[in-house]
C-alpha positions, 0 to 999 in steps of 0.5 A: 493483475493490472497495471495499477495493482502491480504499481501500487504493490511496488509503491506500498513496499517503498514506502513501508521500507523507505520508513524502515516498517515491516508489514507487521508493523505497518498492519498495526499502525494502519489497522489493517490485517496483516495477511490483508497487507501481504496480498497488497504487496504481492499483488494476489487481492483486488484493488484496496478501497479508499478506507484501506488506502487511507489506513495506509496512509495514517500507518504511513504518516503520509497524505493519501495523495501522496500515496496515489500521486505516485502510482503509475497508471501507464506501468507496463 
């Protein structure tokens, strides 16, 4: 999986337990399957697309720049 995957995967899950969101209850406030938000955190899906990251982002109550600004694009 690539860099960027693995730092979104980890962003995702701060962010959902930072707001004391299990995946079951962001999937519902996003819109997005619940199976769907499990492969995002476990790295095992491609990349999501802009309509996906911006159903996180409305789950979230962030702004989607405040969801990609802080994925790490030279992670290791």
């Amino acid at each position: 999986m690539s860099d960027i995957n693995q730092s979104f995967a980890k962003i995702l899950k701060l962010l959902r337990t930072s707001k004391g969101l299990t995946q079951e209850e962001l999937a519902e406030l996003s819109g997005i399957d619940y199976k769907y938000l499990q492969k995002l955190e476990s790295q095992n899906t491609s990349s999501p697309t802009l309509s996906t990251l911006e159903k996180l982002s409305i789950g979230l109550k962030i702004s989607i720049t405040d969801l990609v600004s802080q994925i790490d694009i030279n992670s290791d």
